[in-house]
C-alpha positions in Angstrom: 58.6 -83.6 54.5 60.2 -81.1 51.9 63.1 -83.6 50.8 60.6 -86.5 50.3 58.2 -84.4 48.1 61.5 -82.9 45.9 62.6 -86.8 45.7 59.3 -87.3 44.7 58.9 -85.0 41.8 61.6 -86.8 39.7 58.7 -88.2 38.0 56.8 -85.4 37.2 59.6 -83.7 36.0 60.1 -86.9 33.8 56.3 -86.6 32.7 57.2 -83.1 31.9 59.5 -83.8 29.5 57.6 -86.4 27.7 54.8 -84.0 27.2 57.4 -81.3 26.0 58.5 -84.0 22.9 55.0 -83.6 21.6 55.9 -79.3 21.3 52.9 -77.9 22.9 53.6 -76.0 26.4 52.6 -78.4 29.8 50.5 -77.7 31.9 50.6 -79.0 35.4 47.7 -79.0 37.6 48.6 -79.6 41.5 45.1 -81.0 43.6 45.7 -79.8 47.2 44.8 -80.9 49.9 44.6 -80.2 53.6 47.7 -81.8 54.4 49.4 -80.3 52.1 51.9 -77.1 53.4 52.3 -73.9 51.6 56.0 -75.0 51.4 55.1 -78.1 49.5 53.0 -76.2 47.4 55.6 -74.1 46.2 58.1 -76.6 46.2 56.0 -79.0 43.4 55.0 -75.7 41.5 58.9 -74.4 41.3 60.1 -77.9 40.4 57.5 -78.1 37.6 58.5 -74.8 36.0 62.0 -75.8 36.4 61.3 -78.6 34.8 59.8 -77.0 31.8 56.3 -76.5 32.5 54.8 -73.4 31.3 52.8 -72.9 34.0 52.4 -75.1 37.7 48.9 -74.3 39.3 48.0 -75.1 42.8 43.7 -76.9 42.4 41.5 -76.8 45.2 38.6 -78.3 43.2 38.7 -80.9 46.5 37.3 -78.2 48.9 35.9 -75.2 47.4 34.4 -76.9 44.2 34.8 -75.3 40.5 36.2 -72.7 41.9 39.2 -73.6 42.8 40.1 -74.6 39.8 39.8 -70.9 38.2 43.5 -70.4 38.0 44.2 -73.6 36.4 41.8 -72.8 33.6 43.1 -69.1 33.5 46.7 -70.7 32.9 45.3 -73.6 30.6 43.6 -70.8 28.0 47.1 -68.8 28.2 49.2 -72.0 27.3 46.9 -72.6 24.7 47.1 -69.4 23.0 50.6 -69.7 22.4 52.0 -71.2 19.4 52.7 -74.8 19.5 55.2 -77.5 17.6 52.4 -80.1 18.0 53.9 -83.2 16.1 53.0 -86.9 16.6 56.0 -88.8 18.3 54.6 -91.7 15.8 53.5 -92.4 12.3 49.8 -91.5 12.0 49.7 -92.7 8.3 47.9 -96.8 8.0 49.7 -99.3 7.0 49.1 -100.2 3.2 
């Protein structure tokens, strides 16, 4: 069910925009399974990127092993040659 999936994603997208306050580009990783549709699929990876995410990445680690998570590792090494804003969203100094 497409509209229960996009209701659903209001959370990722929230999660998405946690991550961003941190200033390093997000990631998201999608573990798909056999139920899942091609249309769902691409509706969780477009909502992600619309979200923010640098990159939304369809894993089928599940059935095919390491290997289907080859894209998600290909699109985690981009993000992470891109220059961050990494700051703590807290005071790392201790107490005196």
């Amino acid at each position: 069910n497409i509209q229960l999936v996009a209701d659903g994603c209001c959370n990722l997208q929230k999660q998405i925009q946690i991550t961003q306050l941190f200033g390093v580009p997000v990631v998201v990783a999608l573990n798909v399974f056999k139920t899942d549709t091609r249309a769902e699929i691409d509706l969780v990876c477009e909502l992600a990127k619309r979200a923010g995410a640098f990159d939304a990445v369809p894993c089928y680690h599940w059935s095919v092993g390491g290997k289907g998570s080859v894209d998600l590792a290909r699109a985690v090494r981009e993000a992470a040659s891109k220059r961050s804003r990494f700051q703590f969203l807290y005071d790392v100094q201790p107490f005196s």
